[in-house]
Structure formats: C-alpha cells, structure tokens
N, C-alpha and C positions, 0 to 999 in steps of 0.2 A: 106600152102604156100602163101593163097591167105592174108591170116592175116597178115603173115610176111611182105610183101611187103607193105601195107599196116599206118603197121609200121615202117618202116623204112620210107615210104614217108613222114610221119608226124613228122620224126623229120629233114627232111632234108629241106623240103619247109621254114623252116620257117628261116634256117640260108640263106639263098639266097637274104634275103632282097629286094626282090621286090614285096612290097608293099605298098599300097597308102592311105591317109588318105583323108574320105569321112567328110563332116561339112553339118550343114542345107542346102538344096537347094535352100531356098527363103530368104527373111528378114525375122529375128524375131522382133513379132508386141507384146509389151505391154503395158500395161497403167500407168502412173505414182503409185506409192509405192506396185506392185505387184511385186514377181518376175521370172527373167527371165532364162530358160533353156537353154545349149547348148549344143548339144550333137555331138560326133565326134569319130568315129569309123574304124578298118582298114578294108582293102579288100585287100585281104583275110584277113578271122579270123587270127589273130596273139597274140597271149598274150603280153599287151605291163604292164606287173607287175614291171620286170627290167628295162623299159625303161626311159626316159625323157620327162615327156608332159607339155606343156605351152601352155596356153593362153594370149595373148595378145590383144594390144588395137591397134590400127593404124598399129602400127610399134614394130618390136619383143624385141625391150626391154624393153619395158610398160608392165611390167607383172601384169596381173590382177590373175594371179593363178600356183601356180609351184609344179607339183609333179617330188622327182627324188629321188634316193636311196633308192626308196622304202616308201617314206612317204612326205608330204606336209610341202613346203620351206615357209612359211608364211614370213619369214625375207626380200624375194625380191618381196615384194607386192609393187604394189604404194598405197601412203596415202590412196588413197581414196575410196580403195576396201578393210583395212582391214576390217575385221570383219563381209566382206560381199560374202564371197564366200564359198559354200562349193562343192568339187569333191565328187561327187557318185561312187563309184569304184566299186560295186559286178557285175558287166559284164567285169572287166578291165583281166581277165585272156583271154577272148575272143577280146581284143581288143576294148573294149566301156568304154569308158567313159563321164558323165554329168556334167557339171560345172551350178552349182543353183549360180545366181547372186541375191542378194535378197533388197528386196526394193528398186528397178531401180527409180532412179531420169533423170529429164532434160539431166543434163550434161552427163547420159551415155550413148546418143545417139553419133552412130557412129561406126567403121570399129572395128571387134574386129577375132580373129583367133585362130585355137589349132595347134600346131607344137609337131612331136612325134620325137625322137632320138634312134634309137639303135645303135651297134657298127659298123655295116657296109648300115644305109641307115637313109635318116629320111625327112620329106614330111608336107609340112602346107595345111591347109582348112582359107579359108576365108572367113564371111560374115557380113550382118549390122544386127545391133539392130535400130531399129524403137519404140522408144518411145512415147505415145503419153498421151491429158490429156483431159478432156472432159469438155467443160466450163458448160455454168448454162443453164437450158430449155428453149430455147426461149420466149421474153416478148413481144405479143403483143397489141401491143397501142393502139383509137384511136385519132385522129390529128385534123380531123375536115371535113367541106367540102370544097374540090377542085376541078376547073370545073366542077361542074356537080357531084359529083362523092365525095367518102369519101377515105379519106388519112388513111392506116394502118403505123404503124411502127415498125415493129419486131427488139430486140436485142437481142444478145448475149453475154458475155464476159468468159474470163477464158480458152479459146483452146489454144492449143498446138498439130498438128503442125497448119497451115492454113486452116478453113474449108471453105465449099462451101455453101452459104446461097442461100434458092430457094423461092418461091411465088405456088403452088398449086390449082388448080381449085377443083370443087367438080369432078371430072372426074381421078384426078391424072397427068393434065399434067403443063406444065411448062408454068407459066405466067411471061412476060417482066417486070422488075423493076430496080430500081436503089439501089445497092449497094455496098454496101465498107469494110474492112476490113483491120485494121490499129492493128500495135504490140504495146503494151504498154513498160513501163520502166524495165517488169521481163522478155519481148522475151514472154508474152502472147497474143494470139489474142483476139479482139474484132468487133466483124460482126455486121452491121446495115443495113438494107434494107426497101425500103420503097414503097407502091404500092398502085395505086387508084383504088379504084373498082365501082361498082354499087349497086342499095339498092338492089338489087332482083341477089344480086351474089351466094349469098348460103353459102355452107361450102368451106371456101379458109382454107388452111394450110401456115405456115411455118416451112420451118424443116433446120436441116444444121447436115451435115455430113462431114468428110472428105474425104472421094472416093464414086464411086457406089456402089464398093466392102466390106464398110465397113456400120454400124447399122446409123441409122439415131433420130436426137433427132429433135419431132414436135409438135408445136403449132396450136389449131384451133380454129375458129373461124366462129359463125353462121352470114351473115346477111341477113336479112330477110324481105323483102318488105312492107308486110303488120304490122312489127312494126311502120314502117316510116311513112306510110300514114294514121294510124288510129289514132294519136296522135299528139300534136305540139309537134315545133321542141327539144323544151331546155327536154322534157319528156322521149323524144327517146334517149337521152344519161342517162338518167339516169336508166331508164328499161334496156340497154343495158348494164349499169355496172351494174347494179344487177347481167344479165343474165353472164357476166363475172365472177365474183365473183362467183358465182355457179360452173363456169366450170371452174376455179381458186381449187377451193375444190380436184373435183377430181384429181388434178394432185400433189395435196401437198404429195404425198409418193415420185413418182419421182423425186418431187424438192429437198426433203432431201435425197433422193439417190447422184443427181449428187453434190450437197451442201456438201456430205460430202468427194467427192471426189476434191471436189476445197480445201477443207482444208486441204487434202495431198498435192496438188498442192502446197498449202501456208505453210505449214511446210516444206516440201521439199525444197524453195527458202529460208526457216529462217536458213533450216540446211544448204548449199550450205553458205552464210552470215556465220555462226558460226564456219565452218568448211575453211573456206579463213581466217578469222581471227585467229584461232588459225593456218594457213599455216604460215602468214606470222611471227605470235611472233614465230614459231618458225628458220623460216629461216633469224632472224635478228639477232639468235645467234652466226650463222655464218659471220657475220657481216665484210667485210677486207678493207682496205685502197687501195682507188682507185687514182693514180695521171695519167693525163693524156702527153704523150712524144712529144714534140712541134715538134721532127725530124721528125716525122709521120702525121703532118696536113697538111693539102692542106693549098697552101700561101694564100686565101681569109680567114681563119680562123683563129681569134688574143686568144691566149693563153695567160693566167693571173693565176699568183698563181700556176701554174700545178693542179688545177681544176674548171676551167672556161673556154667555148670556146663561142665565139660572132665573127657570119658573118658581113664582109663588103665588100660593093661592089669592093674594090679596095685591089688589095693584095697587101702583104708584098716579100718585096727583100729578098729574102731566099737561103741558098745556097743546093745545087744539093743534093738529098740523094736519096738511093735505096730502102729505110723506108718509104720516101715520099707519099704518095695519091695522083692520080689524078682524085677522086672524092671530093664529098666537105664532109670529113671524117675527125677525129681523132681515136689511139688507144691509149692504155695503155701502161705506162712502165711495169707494173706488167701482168705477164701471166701465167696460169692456165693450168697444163697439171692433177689433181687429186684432190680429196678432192670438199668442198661442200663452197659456194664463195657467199656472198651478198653483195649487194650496190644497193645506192639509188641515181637518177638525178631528179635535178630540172630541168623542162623542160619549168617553166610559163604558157603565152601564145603564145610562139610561130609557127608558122606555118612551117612545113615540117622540120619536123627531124624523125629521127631514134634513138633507143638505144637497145642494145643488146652485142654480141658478135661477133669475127669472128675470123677463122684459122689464125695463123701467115703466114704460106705459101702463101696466096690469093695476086693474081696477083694486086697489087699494082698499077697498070701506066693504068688501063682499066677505063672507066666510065659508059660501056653501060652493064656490068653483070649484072641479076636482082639480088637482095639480098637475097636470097633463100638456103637454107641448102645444096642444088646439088651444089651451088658458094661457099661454107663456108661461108655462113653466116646465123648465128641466130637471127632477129632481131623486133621491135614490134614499130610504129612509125605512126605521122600523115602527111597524104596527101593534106589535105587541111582541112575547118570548119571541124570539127564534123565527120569524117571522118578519121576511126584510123584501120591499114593495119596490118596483120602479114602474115608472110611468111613460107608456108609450103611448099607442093611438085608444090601447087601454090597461088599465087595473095588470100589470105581472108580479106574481109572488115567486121569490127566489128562496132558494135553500142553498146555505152559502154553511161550508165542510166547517170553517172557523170565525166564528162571531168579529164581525169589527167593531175595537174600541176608538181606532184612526180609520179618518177617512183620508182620502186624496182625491182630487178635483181637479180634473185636467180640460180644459177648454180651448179646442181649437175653432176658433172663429169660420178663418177661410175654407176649414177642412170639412165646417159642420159637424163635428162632433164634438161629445160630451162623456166625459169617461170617470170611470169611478173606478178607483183602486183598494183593497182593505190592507192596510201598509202594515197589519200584524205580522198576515206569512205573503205579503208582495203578491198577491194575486189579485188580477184583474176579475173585478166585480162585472159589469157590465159597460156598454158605450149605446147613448141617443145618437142619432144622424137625423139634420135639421137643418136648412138652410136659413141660416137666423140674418135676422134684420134689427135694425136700432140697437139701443144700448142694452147692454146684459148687466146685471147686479147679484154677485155671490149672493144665497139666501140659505140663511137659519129657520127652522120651525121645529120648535118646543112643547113639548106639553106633557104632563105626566096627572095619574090617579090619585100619586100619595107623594105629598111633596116631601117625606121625610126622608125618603130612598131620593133622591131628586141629586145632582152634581152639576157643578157647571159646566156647560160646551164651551170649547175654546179653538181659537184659532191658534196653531202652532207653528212656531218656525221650523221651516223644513229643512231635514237634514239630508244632504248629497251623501251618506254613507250605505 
C-alpha cells in the first residue's frame, strides 16, 4: 500500500507546477578563451525533457541557447554565440541542465539567465559572467637616485578588468607609493607605480592582482646595502643589472605562461574586429531607403532634400501638427513594424545628436523623457567631445578607440535587436535587445552650443563595398 501511494505521489507532484528554477549563486569568474559553465536546475527534481529552456543574455530574447521539442533550436541563436554553445543534457530527466559557453571572449561579459516553460508553470535564474584577462609579470625598473634614496618603477600592461598595483616590504606589508592605471584604445588596462626606497631595504616586491580574493602576479627585487657601499657608484648599477638578469632567468617560464595568455587576449580583439566586419557586410544587405517627414521636425531644424537636417538657432514659421516634436528631433516617413532594416547617417563632427530609433506612439509634445527603451526609445549619440551615450535600462558612456563620423543602423525586428556600427574603421559600436511592439520610426536629434561649427546630418546611400 505503502508503494502505491508512493506512486501515485510521483506522478502527481509533478503536474502541480510548483517549481522553481535554481542558477549559480555567485558570479561566474573566467579567463579570457577558457570556457564557461552554467548550470541551472529545478527544485524539486522535475524532468524538464518536454519542456522549454533558454538562456539568455541581458534580456530574454537574446538567446544565447534554446532547447524546446525535445532537441536544440540553434536557428534563434544570436550571431555571436553560434557555434559556441553546447547543452549537457544527461541529468535533464532530473531537471539539470549545463550550458558549456566555450572560448568566452571580452564582450561576453555580463547579465546572462536559464528560463524553463512547462504547460502550466515556468521560472528564470539569473546571474553574471565575470570575465577576466591576466596582463604581463610585472617589470621592475631601476630609475636612479631621488632624495636620498633610489626610485623603482614597476609596470604592467595587458589586464582586463582594473587591477590593484602594491609596493611590498621584505615583512609582506603595504608600502606608500604613487600609482596609476590608465585603459588603453582595446578597454585593456595598464598599471605603473613607482616607489623610493633605501640601500639597505631588502627584498621589496611588486605584485598586482585584481581582489584579495583572487591569485596575485609578483615581482622582486633584492637591494642590498653593502653592494652600494663597497663599490663606486656607475658599478653598482651595473652588478645590480647583472643581479637582475639572473632573477629575470628564473621567471622566464611564467613570463611565457602569462605571454601566452595576452595572445588570447589579442586574438580574441582580432576575432571581435573580424567578426563586426563580417556583422556589418552583412547587415548592408539589408540595406532600405531612409527620407526623413519635415511634418515631424521641431521648427529649429531646416530639412533639405528629405535627407538632410541642420540646427539653427532661430526657427522656422511652421504650421501646427500633432506629428510635430517638441524636442529638437526628426523622424521617418518610412516605418518598420517587421523584417531586418539598415541605413547609414552622416553625422561629421558635430556635437550632440542622437540617431536610432523610436515607437510611433511616443508622446510627441514632451522634452524632459530621457531617451531610454522604457520611453520608446532606441538610441546611440554624442553628449559632448569624445563622449558617446547609449541608452539602455540606464544612462551608459562609451569610449569608442575612433570617433564616428558615419553611423550604421541595423534593425532586426523579429531578432529584437538594434545595433550600431561606426563605418569609419567597421566596428561594432554596441546592440539594444528589445522585444519591440508597433511601429518603429528612424529618428534624428540635433542640437548644438554654437551654430557656426554646426554641419548638416544626412542620410547616405549605402555602399556594399
């Protein structure tokens, strides 16, 4: 009897649908071209074989992985994960499953989740991927004499994300120094620190890590009193770089250790470069005719050609529409509810605009909405010098290696995404993920300090070269 009940309970828990799906509990940490596990499991054990599981990236229709029917939907991948996922299934009767992310690059850092579907219930997990990259063994220098005293100078280059550069006693604790740590043109870090010590300091170290919590990469270095004082001075540097060079030797296995992980690093930015280029040939094949509707520009902004708009400080005598802007915006006559949509703006050099998209419905007569996906708006634009804004659930400032004077606007409807390319050097600027509704309308927004630097935005024909 005791069996029966037993049985019967096992098959009825499990129609009841209440159950919840569990994801990592912390960030998962790897290192650039290693790759990355996720594991995401139900509670209670449920066989999820017939169900629906997804992973995603940010937002659930950025599918990085789709099992459903009983086998993997590889057709609703984004670009940039095929070929790079594979689902572990032989726990998937008990409810487990692992998504192997493989050769994690830069750009996969960031919010990613598994969503399960049965017919009467269905539950996400959410967590981050923390990628990271290991620059080169610290080099230290040294500089000469200051005050009293000789100047070291330790670098580093090649981290990803910010490490923490320290100065070391022969005791293990923390000495006072001056240093810095500056991004370079790939979003790599570079550390320099620099610290005066005494002849009779000892063994000082440099090391740089990126937490407490993580390994530390360290340099050391002997100095030694009685080098200094038994010899002149120009002799002591040169015994000293001997003695360097010696202790240069021993460490030449870990220098080609971490050496050959900067070269993933640098492969990894060639493929990223190789992989935007073929983004954008191929979203120029979607290439469509963009004019922009003069009934919809705010009166400070003079239309030419139906694609050309140039701010002036003084508007035009316009009559009343309920199309109109009361920001300093244009949109499209042409509008987009389906299908996959590119165009390119010339944008020069001028200061504060925008280019993107937005809903047809958006309140039209407001100026103070921020321009963010929650307002209908999709959009990627500069705020001032060197300083270029995209909007997601908030405010992100980008630092982009080469100023765009063309933009490219790639819209894929069904795919939910919205991508931005800067077509000087063909690299992909950034992509919104969105699952948009109603009609979409190209939009312009213009504005400038001093209308005499001012140039016209234009919409350009795109060239397939």
């Amino acid at each position: 009897h005791t069996d029966r009940v037993f049985s019967q309970l096992t098959l009825v828990l499990p129609s009841t649908g209440q159950w919840q799906v569990m994801g990592p509990d912390k960030p998962v940490q790897v290192m650039v071209g290693e790759d990355a596990v996720f594991s995401c499991f139900l509670s209670p054990k449920t066989s999820a074989e017939a169900m629906e599981v997804r992973f995603f990236r940010h937002q659930f229709h950025a599918v990085v992985h789709l099992y459903k029917q009983g086998k993997d939907q590889y057709h609703m991948q984004m670009p940039a994960y095929r070929g790079r996922t594979e689902l572990l299934k032989d726990s998937i009767a008990e409810g487990r499953v692992s998504l192997r992310l493989k050769k994690v690059t830069l750009s996969d850092t960031g919010l990613y989740g598994c969503w399960f579907r049965s017919q009467n219930n269905d539950q996400e997990a959410i967590w981050e991927l923390q990628v990271s990259a290991l620059g080169s063994v610290p080099l230290v220098s040294i500089m000469g004499y200051v005050d009293g005293g000789i100047q070291l100078l330790c670098t580093s280059s090649g981290w990803f994300h910010q490490p923490t550069v320290k100065w070391k006693d022969p005791q293990g604790h923390d000495l006072p120094s001056d240093s810095k740590v500056n991004a370079d043109r790939r979003g790599l870090f570079d550390a320099e620190t620099s610290l005066i010590v005494q002849e009779n300091a000892g063994s000082i170290s440099c090391s740089i890590q990126y937490s407490d919590q993580t390994p530390e990469v360290e340099s050391r270095i002997w100095i030694r009193e009685a080098i200094f004082q038994s010899i002149p001075w120009r002799m002591r540097f040169i015994l000293l770089g001997a003695f360097l060079s010696v202790l240069c030797v021993g460490s030449i296995g870990l220098t080609i250790y971490f050496y050959e992980l900067k070269g993933k690093v640098q492969a990894e930015l060639d493929w990223r470069r190789k992989n935007a280029v073929e983004e954008l040939r191929e979203a120029r094949k979607h290439a469509v005719e963009v004019t922009l509707d003069p009934e919809t520009a705010h009166p400070q902004l003079h239309i030419s050609d139906l694609k050309a708009v140039r701010y002036r400080n003084i508007g035009q005598d316009v009559t009343y529409s309920d199309k109109r802007f009361a920001r300093k915006c244009v949109v499209a006559s042409q509008g987009f509810q389906a299908g996959k949509h590119y165009w390119e703006v010339e944008v020069g050099h001028n200061e504060l605009w925008c280019v993107g998209v937005c809903q047809d419905n958006v309140d039209r007569k407001v100026t103070y909405a921020t321009l963010s996906p929650n307002n209908g708006y999709w959009v990627f634009g500069l705020k001032r010098e060197e300083q270029y804004l995209i909007f997601k659930t908030c405010r992100i400032t980008l630092s982009l290696s080469t100023p765009p004077t063309r933009v490219g606007v790639f819209l894929d409807y069904e795919g939910g995404t919205i991508s931005f390319f800067n077509v000087n050097d063909q690299s992909h600027i950034d992509t919104l993920t969105y699952q948009f509704k109603g009609l979409l309308r190209p939009y312009i927004q213009h504005y400038v300090s001093d209308e005499r630097n001012v140039t016209p935005i234009v919409i350009c024909p795109v060239s397939q070269g």
